[in-house]
N, CA and C atoms as a LAMMPS dump frame, in Angstrom:
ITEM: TIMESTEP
0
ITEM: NUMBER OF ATOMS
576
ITEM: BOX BOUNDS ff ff ff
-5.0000000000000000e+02 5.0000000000000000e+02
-5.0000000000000000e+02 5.0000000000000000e+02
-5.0000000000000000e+02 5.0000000000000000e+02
ITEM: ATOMS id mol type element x y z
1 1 1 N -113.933 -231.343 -45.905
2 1 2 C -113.429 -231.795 -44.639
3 1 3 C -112.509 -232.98 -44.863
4 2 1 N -111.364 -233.098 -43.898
5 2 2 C -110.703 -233.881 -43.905
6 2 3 C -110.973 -234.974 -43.341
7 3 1 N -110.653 -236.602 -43.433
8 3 2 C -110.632 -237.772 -42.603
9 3 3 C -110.407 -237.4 -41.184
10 4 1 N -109.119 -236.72 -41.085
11 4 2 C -108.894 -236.73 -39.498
12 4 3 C -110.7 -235.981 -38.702
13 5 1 N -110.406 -234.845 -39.405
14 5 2 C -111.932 -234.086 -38.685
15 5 3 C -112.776 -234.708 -38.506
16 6 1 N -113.623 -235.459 -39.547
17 6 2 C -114.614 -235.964 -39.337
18 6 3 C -114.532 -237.464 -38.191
19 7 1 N -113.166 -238.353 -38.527
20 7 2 C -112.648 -238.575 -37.044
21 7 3 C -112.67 -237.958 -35.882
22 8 1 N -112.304 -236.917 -35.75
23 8 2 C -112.579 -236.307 -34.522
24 8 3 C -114.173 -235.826 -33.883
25 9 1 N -115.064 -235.983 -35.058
26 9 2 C -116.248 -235.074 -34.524
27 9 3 C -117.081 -236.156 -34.285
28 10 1 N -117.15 -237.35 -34.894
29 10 2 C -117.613 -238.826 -34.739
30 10 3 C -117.223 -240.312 -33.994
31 11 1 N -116.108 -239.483 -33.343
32 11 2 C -115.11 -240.438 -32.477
33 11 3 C -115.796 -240.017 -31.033
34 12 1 N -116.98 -239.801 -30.345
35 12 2 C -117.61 -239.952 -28.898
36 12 3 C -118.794 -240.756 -29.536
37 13 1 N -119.171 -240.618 -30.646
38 13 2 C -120.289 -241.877 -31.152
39 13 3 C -119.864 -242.932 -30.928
40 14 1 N -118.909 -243.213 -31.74
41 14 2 C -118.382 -244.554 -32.353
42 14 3 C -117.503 -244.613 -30.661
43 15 1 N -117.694 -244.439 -29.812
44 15 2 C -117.213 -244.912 -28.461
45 15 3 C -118.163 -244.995 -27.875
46 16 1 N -119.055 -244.115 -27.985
47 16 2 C -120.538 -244.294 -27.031
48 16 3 C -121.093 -246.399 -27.763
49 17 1 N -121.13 -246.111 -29.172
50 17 2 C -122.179 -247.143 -29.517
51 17 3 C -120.926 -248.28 -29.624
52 18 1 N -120.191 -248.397 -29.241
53 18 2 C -118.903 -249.691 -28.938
54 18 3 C -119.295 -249.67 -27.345
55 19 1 N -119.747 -249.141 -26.412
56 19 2 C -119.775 -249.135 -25.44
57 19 3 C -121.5 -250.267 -24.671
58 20 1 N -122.492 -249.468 -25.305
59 20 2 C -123.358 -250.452 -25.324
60 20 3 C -123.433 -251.425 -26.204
61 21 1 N -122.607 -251.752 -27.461
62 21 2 C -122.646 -253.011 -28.041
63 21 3 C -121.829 -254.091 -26.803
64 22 1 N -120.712 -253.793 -26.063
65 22 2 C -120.15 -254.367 -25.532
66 22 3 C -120.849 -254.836 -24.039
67 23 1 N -121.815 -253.79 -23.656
68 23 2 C -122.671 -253.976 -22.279
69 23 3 C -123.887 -254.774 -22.774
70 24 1 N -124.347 -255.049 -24.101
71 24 2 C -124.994 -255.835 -24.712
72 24 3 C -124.416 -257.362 -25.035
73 25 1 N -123.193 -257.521 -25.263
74 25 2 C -122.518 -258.798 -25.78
75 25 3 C -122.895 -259.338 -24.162
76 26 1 N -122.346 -258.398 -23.039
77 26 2 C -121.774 -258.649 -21.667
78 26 3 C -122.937 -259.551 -21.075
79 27 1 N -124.502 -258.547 -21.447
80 27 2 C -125.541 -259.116 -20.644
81 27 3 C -126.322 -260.412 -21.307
82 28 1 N -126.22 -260.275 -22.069
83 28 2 C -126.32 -261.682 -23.209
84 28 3 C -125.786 -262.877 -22.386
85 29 1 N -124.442 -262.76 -22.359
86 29 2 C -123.694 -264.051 -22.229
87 29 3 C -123.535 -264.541 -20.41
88 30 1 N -124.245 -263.11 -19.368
89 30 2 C -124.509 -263.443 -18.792
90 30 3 C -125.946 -264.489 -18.258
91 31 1 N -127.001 -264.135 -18.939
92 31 2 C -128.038 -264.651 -18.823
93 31 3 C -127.963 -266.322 -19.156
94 32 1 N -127.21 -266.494 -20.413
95 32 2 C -126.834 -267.905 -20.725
96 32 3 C -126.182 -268.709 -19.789
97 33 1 N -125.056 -267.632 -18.884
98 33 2 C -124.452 -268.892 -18.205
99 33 3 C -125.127 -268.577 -16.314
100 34 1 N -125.704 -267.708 -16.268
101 34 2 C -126.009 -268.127 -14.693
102 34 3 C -127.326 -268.745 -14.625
103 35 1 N -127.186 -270.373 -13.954
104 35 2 C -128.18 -270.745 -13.797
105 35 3 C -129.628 -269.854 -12.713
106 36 1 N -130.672 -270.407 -13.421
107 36 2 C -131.649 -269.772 -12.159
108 36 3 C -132.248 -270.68 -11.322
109 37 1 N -131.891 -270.027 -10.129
110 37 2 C -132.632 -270.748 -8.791
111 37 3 C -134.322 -270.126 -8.35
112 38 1 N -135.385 -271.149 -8.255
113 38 2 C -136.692 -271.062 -8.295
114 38 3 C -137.006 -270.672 -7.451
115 39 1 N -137.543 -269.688 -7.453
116 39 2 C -138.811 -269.14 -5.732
117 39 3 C -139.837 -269.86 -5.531
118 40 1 N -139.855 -269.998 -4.554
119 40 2 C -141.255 -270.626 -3.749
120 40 3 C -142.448 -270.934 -4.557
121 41 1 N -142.12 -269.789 -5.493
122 41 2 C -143.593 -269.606 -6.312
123 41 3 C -143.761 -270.198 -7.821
124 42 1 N -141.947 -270.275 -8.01
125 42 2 C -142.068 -271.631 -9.434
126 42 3 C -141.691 -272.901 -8.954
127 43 1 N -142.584 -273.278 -7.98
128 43 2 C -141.791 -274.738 -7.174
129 43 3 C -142.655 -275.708 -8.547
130 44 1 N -143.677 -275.179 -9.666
131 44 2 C -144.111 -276.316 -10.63
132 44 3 C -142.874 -276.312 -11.549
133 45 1 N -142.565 -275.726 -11.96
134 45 2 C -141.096 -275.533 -12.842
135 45 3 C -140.133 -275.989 -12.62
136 46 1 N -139.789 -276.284 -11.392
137 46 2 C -138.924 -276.963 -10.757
138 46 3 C -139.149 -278.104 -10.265
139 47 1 N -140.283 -278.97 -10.804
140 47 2 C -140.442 -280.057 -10.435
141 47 3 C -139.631 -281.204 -10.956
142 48 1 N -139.5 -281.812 -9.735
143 48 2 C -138.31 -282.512 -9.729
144 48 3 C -138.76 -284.357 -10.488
145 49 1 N -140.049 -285.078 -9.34
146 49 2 C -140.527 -285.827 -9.672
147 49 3 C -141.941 -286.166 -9.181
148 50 1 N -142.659 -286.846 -10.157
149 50 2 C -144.215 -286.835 -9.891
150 50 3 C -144.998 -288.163 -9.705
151 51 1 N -145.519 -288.78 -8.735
152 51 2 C -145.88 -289.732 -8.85
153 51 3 C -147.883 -289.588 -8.335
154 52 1 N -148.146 -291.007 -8.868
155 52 2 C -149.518 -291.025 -8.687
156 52 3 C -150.228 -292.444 -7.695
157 53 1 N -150.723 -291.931 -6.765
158 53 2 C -151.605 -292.889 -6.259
159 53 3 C -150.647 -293.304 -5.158
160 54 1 N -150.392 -292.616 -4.102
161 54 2 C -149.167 -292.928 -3.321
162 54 3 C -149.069 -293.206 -1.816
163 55 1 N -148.975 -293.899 -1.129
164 55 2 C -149.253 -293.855 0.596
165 55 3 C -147.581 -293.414 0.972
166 56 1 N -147.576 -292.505 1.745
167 56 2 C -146.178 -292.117 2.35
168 56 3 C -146.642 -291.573 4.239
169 57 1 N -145.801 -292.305 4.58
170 57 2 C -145.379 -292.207 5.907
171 57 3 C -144.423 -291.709 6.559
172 58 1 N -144.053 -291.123 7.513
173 58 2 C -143.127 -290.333 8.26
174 58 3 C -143.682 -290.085 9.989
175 59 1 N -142.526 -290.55 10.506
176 59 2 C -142.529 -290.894 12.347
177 59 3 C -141.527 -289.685 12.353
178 60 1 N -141.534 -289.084 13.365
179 60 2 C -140.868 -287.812 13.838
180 60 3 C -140.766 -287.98 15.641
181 61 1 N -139.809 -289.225 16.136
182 61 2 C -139.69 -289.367 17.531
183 61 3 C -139.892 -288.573 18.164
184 62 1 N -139.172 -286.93 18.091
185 62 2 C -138.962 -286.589 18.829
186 62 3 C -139.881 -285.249 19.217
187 63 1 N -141.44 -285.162 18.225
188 63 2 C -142.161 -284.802 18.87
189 63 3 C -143.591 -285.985 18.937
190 64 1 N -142.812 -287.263 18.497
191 64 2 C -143.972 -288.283 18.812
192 64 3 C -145.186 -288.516 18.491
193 65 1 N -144.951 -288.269 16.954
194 65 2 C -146.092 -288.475 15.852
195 65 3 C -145.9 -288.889 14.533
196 66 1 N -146.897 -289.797 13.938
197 66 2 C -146.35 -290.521 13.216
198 66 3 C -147.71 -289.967 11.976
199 67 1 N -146.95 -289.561 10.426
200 67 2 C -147.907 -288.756 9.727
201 67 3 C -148.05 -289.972 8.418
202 68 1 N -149.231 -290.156 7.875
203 68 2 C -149.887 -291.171 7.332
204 68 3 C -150.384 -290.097 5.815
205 69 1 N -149.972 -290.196 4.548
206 69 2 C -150.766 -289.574 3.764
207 69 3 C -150.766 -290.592 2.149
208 70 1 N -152.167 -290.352 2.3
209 70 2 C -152.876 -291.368 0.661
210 70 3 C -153.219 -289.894 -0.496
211 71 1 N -152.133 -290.087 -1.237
212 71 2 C -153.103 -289.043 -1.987
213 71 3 C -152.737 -289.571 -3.733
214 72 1 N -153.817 -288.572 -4.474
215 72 2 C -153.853 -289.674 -6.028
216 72 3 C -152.497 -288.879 -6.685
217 73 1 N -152.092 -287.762 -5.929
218 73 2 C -151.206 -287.573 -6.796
219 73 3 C -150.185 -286.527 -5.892
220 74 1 N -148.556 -286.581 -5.937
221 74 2 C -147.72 -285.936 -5.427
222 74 3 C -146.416 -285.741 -6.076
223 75 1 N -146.024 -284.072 -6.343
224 75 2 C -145.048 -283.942 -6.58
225 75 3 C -144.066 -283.254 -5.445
226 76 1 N -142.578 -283.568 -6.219
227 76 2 C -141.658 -283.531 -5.389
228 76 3 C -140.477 -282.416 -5.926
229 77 1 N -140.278 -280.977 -5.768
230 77 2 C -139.238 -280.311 -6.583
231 77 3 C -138.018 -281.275 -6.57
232 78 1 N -136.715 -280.462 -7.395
233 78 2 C -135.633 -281.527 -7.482
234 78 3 C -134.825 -281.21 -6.137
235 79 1 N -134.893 -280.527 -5.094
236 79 2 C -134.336 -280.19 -4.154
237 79 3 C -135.114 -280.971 -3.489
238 80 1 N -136.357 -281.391 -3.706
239 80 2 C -136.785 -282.211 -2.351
240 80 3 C -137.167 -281.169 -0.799
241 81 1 N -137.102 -280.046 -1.29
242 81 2 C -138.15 -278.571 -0.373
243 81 3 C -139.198 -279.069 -0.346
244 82 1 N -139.424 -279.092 -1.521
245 82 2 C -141.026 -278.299 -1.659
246 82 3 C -141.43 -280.044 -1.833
247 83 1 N -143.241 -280.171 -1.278
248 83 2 C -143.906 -281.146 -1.751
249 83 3 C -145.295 -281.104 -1.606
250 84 1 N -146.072 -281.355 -3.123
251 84 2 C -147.574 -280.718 -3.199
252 84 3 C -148.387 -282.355 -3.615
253 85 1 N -149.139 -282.096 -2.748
254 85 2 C -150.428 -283.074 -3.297
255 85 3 C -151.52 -282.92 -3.818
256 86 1 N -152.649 -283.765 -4.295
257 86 2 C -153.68 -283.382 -4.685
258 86 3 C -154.796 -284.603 -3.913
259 87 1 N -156.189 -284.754 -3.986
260 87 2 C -156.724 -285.194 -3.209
261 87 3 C -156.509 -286.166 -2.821
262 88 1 N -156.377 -286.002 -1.548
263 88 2 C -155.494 -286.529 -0.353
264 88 3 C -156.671 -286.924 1.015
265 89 1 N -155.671 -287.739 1.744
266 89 2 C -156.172 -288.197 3.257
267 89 3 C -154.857 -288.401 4.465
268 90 1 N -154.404 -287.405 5.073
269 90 2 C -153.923 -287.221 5.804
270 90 3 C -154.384 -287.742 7.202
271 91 1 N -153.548 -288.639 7.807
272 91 2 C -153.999 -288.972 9.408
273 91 3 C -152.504 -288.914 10.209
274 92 1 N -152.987 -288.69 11.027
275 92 2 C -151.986 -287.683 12.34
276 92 3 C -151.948 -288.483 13.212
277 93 1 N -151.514 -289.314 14.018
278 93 2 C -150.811 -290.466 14.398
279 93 3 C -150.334 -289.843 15.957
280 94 1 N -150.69 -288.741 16.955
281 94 2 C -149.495 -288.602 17.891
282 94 3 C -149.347 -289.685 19.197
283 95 1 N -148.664 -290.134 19.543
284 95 2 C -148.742 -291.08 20.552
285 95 3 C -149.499 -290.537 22.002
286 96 1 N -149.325 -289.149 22.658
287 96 2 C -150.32 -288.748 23.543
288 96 3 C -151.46 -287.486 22.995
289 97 1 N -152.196 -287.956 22.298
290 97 2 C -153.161 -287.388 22.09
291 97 3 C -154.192 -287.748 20.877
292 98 1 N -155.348 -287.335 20.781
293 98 2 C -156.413 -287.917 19.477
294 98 3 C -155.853 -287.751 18.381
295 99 1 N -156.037 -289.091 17.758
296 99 2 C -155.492 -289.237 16.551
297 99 3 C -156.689 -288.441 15.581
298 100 1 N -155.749 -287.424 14.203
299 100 2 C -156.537 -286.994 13.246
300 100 3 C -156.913 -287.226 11.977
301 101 1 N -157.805 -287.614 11.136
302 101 2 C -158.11 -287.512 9.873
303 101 3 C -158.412 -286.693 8.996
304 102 1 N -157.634 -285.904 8.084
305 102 2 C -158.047 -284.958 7.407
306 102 3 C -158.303 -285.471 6.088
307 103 1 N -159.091 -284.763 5.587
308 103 2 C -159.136 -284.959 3.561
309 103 3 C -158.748 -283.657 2.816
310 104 1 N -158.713 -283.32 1.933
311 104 2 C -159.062 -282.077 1.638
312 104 3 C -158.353 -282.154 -0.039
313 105 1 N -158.383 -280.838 -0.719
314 105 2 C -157.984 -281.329 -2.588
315 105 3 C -156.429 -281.028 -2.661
316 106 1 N -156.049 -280.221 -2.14
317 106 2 C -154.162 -280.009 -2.141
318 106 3 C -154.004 -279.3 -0.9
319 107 1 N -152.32 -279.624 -1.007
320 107 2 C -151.479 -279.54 0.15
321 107 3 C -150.356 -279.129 -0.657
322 108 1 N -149.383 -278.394 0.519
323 108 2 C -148.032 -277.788 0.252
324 108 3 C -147.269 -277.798 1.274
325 109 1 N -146.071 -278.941 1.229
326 109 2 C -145.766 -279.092 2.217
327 109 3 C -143.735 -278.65 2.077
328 110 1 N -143.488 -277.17 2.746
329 110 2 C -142.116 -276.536 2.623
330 110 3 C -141.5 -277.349 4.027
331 111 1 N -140.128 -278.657 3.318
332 111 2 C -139.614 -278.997 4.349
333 111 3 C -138.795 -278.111 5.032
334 112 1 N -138.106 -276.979 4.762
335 112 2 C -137.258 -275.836 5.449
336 112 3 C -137.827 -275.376 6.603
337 113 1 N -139.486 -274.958 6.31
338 113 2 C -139.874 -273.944 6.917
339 113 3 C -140.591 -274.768 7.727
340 114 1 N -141.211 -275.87 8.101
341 114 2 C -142.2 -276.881 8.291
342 114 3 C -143.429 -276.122 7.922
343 115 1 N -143.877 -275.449 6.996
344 115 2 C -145.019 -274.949 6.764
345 115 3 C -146.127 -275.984 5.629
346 116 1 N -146.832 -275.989 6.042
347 116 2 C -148.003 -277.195 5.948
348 116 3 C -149.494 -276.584 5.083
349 117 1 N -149.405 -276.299 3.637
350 117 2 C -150.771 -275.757 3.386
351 117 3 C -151.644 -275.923 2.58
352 118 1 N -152.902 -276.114 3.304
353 118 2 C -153.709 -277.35 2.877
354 118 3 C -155.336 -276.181 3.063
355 119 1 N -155.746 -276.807 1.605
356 119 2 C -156.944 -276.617 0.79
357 119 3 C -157.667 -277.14 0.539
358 120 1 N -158.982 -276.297 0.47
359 120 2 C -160.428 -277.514 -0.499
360 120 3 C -160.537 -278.217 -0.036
361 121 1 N -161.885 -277.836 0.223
362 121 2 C -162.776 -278.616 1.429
363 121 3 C -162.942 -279.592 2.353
364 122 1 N -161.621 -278.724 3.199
365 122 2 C -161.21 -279.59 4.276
366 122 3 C -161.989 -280.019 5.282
367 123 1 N -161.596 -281.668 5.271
368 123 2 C -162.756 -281.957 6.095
369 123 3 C -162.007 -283.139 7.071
370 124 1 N -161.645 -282.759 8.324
371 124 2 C -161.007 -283.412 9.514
372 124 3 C -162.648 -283.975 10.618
373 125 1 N -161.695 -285.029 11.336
374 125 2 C -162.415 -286.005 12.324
375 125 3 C -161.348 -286.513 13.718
376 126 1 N -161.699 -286.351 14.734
377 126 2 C -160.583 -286.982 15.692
378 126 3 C -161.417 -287.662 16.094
379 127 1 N -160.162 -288.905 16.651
380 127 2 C -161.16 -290.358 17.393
381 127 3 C -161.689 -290.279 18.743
382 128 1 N -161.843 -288.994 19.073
383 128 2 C -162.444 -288.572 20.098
384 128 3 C -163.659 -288.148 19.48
385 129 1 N -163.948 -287.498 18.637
386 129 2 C -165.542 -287.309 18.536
387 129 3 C -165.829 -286.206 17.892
388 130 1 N -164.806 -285.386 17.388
389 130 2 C -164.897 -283.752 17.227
390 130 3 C -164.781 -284.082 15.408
391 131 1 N -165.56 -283.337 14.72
392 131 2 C -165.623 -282.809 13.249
393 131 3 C -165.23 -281.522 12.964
394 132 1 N -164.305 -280.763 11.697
395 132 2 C -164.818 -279.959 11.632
396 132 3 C -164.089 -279.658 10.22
397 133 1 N -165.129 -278.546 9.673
398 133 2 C -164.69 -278.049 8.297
399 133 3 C -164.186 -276.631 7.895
400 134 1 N -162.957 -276.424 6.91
401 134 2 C -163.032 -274.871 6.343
402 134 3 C -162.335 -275.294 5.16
403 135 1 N -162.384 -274.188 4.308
404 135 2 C -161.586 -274.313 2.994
405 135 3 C -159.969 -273.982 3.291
406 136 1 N -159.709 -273.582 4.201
407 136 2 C -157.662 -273.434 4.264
408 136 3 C -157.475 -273.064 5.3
409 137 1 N -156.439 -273.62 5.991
410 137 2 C -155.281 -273.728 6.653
411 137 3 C -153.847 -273.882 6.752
412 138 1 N -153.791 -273.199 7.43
413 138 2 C -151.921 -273.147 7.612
414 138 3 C -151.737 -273.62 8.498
415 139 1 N -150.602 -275.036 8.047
416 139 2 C -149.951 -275.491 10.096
417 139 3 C -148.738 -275.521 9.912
418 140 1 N -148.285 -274.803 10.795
419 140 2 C -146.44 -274.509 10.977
420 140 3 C -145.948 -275.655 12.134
421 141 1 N -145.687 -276.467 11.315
422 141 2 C -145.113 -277.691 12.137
423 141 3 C -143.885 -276.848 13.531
424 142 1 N -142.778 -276.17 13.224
425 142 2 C -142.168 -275.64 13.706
426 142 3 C -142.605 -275.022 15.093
427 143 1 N -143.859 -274.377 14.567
428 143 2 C -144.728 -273.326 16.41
429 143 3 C -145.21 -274.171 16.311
430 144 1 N -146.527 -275.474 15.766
431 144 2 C -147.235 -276.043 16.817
432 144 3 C -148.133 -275.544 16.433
433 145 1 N -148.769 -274.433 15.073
434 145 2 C -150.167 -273.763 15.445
435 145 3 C -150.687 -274.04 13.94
436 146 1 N -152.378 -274.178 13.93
437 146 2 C -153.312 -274.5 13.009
438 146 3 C -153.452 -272.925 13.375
439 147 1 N -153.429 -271.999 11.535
440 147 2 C -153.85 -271.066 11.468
441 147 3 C -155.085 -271.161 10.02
442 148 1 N -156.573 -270.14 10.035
443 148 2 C -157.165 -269.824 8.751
444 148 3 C -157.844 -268.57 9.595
445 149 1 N -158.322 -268.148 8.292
446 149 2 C -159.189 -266.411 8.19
447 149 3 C -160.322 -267.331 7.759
448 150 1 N -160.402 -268.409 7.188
449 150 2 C -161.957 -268.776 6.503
450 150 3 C -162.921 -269.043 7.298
451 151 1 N -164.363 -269.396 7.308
452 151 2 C -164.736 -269.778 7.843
453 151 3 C -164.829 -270.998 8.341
454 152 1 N -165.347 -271.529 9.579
455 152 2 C -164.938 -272.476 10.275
456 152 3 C -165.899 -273.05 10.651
457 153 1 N -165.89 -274.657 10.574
458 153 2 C -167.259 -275.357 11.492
459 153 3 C -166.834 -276.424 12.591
460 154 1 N -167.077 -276.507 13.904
461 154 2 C -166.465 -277.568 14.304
462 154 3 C -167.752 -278.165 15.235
463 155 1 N -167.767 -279.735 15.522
464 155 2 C -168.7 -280.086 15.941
465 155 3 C -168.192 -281.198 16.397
466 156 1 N -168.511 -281.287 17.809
467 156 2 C -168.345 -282.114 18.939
468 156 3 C -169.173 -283.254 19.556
469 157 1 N -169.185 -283.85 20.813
470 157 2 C -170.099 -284.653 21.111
471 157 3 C -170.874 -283.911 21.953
472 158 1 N -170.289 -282.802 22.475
473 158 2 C -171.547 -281.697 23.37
474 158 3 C -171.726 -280.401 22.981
475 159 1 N -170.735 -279.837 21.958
476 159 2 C -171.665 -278.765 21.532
477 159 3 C -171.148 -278.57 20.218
478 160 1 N -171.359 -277.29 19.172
479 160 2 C -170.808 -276.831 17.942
480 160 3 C -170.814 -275.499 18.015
481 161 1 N -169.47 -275.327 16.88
482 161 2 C -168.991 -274.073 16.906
483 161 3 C -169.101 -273.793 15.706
484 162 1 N -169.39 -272.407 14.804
485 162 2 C -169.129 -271.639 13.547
486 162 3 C -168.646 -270.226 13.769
487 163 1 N -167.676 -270.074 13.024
488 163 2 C -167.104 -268.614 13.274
489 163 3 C -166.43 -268.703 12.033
490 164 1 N -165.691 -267.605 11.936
491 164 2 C -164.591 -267.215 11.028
492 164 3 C -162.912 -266.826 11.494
493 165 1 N -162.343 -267.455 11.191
494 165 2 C -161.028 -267.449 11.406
495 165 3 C -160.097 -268.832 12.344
496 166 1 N -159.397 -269.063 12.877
497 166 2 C -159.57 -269.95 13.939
498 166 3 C -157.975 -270.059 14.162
499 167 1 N -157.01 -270.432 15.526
500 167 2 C -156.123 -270.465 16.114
501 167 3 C -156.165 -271.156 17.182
502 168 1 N -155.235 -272.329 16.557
503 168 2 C -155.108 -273.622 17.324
504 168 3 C -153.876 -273.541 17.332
505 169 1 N -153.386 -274.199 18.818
506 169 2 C -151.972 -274.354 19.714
507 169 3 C -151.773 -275.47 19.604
508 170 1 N -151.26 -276.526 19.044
509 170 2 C -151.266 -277.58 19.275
510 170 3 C -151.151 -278.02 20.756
511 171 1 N -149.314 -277.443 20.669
512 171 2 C -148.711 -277.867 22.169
513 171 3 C -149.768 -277.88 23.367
514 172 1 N -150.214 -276.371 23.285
515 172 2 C -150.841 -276.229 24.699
516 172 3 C -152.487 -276.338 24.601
517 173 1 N -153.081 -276.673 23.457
518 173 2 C -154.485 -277.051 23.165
519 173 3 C -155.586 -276.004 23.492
520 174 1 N -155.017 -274.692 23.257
521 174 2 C -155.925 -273.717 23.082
522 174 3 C -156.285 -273.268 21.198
523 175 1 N -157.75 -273.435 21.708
524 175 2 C -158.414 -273.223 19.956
525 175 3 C -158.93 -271.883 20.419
526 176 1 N -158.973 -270.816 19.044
527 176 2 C -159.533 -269.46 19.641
528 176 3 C -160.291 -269.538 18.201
529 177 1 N -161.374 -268.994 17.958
530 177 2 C -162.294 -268.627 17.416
531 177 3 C -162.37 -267.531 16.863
532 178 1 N -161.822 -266.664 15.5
533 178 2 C -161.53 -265.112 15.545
534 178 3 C -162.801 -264.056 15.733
535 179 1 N -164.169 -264.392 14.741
536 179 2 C -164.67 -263.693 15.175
537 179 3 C -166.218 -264.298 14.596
538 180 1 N -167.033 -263.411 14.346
539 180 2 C -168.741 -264.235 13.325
540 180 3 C -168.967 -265.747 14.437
541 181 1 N -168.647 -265.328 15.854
542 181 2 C -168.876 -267.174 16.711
543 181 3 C -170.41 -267.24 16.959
544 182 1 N -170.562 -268.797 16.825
545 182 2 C -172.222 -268.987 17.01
546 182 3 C -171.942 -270.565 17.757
547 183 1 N -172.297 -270.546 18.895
548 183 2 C -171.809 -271.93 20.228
549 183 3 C -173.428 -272.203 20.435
550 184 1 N -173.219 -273.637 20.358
551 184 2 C -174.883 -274.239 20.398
552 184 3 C -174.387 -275.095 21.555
553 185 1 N -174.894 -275.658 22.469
554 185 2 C -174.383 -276.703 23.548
555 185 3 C -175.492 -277.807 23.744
556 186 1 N -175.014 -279.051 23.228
557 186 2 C -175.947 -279.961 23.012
558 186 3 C -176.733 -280.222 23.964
559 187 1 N -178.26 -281.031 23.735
560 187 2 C -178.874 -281.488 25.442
561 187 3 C -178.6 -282.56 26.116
562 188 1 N -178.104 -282.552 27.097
563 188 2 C -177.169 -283.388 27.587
564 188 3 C -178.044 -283.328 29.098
565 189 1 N -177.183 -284.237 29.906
566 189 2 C -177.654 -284.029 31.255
567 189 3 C -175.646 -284.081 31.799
568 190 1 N -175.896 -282.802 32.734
569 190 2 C -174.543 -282.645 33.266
570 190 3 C -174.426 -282.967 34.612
571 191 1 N -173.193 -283.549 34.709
572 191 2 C -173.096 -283.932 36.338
573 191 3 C -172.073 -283.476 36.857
574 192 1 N -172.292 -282.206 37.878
575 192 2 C -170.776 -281.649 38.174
576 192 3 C -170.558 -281.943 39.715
């Protein structure tokens, strides 16, 4: 056989494998130069800065509450989104209504979304008189609503509640109870 022939019978190889060497050089040198932007879910990877043992405050006029948090430790991604704590004491400050104290072991707090989410063994108090405990909650600053599926304990100056799940309105101050409810009503003397 001649050069040319065997050129000809090996010339869709030698184009095929120049073809993925070149879609290989291509994807290579893409990966190097496009930076990557972090999901929600590598907000530790993307941590921006970390500090320990911290009191931070924030007033929000214009729904008229002023938020108070001590915790031993808080990071901050480099965008300044995302911000996570670890055991913490949160107090809730609103000018018309009971002020709150929460504790609990971490928090996640997405400034975009106002989503608020907070863990381990949460344990809130208002200066009205009411206690109550669950392991997680979600509060969407944005609607106004305390959401969990966990179970729930809350305890008052006239009665107590245990159930599972729970849906609180801020705005309009309806708490709903999802389901497993057990209402004890203290002994009191009532005067209607």
């Amino acid at each position: 056989m001649t050069s040319k022939k065997i050129l000809k019978k090996i010339w869709p190889l030698i184009g095929i494998g120049g073809l993925i060497l070149l879609a290989g050089i291509h994807i290579l040198l893409a990966q190097r130069q496009s930076p990557s932007t972090p999901s929600p879910s590598d907000k530790g990877a993307a941590e921006g800065m970390r500090l320990e043992d911290i009191h931070y405050s924030h007033t929000d006029p214009d729904n008229k509450v002023t938020w108070l948090l001590d915790a031993a430790e808080v990071t901050f991604s480099k965008n300044r989104r995302f911000m996570s704590f670890h055991d913490f004491r949160l107090k809730v400050l609103p000018q018309d209504r009971p002020r709150l104290d929460l504790t609990g072991q971490r928090g996640d707090y997405d400034t975009e979304t106002g989503e608020l989410v907070l863990q381990g063994a949460l344990r809130g108090k208002t200066d009205n008189g009411y206690t109550f405990e669950t392991e997680y909650a979600v509060y969407n600053q944005k609607k106004g609503d305390l959401e969990t599926h966990e179970p729930v304990v809350i305890n008052g100056p006239f009665f107590s509640i245990q159930g599972r799940g729970l849906s609180f309105d801020v705005n309009r101050e309806i708490l709903r109870i999802h389901s497993e409810v057990t209402t004890s009503i203290k002994d009191r003397t009532w005067l209607l």
